[in-house]
C-alpha positions in Angstrom: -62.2 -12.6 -91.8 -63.4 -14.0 -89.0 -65.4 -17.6 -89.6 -68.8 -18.6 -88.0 -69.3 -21.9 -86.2 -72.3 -23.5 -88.2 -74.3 -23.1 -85.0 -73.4 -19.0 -85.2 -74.3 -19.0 -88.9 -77.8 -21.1 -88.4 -79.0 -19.1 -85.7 -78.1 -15.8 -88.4 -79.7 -17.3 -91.1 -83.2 -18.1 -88.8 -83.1 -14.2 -87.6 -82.6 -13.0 -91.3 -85.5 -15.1 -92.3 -87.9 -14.4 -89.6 -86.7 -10.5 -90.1 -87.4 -11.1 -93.8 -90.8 -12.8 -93.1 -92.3 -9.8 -90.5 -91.0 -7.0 -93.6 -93.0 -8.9 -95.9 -96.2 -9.5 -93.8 -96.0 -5.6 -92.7 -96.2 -4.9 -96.8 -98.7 -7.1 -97.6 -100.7 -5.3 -94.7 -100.4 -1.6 -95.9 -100.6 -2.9 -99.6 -103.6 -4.2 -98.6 -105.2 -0.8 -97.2 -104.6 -2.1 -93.3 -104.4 0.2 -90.9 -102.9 -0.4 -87.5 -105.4 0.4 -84.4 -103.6 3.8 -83.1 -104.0 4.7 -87.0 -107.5 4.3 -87.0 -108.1 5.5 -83.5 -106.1 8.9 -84.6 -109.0 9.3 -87.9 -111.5 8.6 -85.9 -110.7 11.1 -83.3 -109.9 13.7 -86.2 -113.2 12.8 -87.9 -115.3 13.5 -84.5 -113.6 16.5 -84.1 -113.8 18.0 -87.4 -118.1 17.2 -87.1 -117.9 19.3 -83.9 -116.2 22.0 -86.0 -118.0 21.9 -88.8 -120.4 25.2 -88.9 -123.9 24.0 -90.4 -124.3 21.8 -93.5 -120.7 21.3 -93.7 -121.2 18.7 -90.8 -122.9 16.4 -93.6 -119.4 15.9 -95.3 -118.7 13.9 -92.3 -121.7 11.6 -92.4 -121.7 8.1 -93.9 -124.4 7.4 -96.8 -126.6 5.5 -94.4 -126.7 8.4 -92.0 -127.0 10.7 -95.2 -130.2 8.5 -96.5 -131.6 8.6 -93.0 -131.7 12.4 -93.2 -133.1 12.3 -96.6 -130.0 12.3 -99.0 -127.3 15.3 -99.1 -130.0 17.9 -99.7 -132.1 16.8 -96.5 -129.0 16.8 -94.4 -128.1 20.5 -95.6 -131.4 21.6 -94.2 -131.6 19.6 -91.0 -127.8 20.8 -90.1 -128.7 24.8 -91.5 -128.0 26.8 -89.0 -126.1 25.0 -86.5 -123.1 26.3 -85.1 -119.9 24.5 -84.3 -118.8 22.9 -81.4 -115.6 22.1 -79.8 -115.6 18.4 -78.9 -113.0 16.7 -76.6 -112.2 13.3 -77.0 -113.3 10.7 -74.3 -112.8 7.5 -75.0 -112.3 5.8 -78.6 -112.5 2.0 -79.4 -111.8 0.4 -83.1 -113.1 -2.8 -84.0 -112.5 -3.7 -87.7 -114.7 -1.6 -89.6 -116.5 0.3 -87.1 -115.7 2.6 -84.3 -117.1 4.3 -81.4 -116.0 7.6 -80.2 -117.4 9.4 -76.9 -116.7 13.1 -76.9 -117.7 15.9 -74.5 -118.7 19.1 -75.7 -116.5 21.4 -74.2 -119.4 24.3 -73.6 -122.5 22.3 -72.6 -120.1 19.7 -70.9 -122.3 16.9 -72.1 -121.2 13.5 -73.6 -122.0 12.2 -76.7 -121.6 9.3 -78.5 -120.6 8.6 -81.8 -120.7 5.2 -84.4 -118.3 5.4 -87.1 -118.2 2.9 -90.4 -114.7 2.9 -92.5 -116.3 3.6 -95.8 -114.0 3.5 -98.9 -110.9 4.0 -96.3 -112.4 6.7 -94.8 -114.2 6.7 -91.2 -117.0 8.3 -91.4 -120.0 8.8 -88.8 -123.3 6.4 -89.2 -125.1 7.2 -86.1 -125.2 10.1 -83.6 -127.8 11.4 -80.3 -131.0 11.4 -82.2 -130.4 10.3 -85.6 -132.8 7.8 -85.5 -135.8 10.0 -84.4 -135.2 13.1 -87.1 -137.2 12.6 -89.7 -135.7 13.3 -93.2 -136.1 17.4 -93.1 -139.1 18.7 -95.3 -138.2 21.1 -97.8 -139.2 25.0 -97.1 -142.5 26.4 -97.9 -142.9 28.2 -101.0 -141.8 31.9 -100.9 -144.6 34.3 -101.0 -145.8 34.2 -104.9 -144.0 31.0 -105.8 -146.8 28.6 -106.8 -146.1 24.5 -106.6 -147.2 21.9 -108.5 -150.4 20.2 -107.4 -149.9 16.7 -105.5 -150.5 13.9 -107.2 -154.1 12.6 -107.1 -155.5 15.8 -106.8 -155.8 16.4 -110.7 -159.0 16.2 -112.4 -159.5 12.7 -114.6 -158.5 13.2 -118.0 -161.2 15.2 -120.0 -163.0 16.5 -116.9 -162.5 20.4 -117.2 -165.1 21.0 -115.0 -163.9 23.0 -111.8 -164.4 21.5 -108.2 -167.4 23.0 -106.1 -165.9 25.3 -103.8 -163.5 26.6 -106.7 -166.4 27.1 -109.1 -166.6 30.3 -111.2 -168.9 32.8 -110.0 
C-alpha cells in the first residue's frame, strides 16, 4: 500500500469535503422545491405551449387564479375561452426570474408574437397575464333560453306588503 505525503492526504481530504459540501447544498436545494433555471425555462415553454393547444375552455387550466379572477372565476373563463380553437405556438424567447417568467411565442399561422407572464404557483408555472387580459371584462353569463324566466334584480321588488301592481303592468 502505497503511503501519502501529509501534503497528498490534505489536499484529498479538502476535495472530499468541498465534494461533500456541493452534494449536500445540491439536496438541500431540490429538498427545498428549487428548480434550476433550464428547469424552469423547459415548464414554462411546455406550459405556453400546451395554452396554444388547448381547444376552448381547456385553456383556463393553464391560467393562474389572478388571471382566473380577472375573467370572472373558472366559470367566466369557460365562457370567454368557448369556442376558441387551438393554436400552435413557437417558442421565442423565455426568461426566469425567481417566481415569474416571461415567454414570447409566435403563433405559427397568424405569424404574430405574443407575450406571456407566468407566476410559479404551488410549483407549478402557470400564466397570469396575456394580449388583452386586462381589457376583457369578466364574460356575462348567456341570456335566458326562450321560456326560461329569471329572477327579478334586486331592487326591483315591491316593498314588503305592497301587492299592488306597477302602472304599465296593471290588470286590465
Amino acid at each position: 500500500m502505497k503511503e501519502l505525503a501529509p501534503s497528498n492526504l490534505t489536499s484529498r481530504c479538502s476535495r472530499v469535503a468541498l465534494l461533500l459540501a456541493a452534494l449536500a447544498a445540491g439536496a438541500t436545494l431540490a429538498a427545498c422545491g428549487g428548480e434550476s433555471e433550464e428547469e424552469a425555462t423547459q415548464e414554462v415553454e411546455d406550459v405556453a405551449i400546451g395554452y396554444g393547444e388547448s381547444d376552448g375552455a381547456e385553456a383556463c387550466d393553464f391560467l393562474s387564479a389572478s388571471a382566473l379572477d380577472q375573467l370572472g372565476g373558472e366559470s367566466g373563463c369557460t365562457r370567454q375561452f368557448e369556442g376558441v380553437p387551438p393554436a400552435e405556438f413557437e417558442i421565442i424567447d423565455v426568461t426566469v426570474e425567481e417566481d415569474t417568467a416571461t415567454a414570447t411565442v409566435e403563433n405559427v399561422e397568424s405569424e404574430q408574437e405574443i407575450e406571456l407572464e407566468f407566476v410559479d404557483e404551488d410549483g407549478e408555472w402557470k400564466i397570469s397575464s396575456f394580449p388583452g387580459l386586462e381589457t376583457i371584462a369578466p364574460a356575462e353569463p348567456p341570456p335566458p333560453a326562450d321560456g326560461e324566466t329569471t329572477a327579478p334584480d334586486a331592487g326591483t321588488t315591491a316593498p314588503e306588503g305592497d301587492t299592488t301592481a306597477p302602472e304599465d303592468e296593471a290588470a286590465p
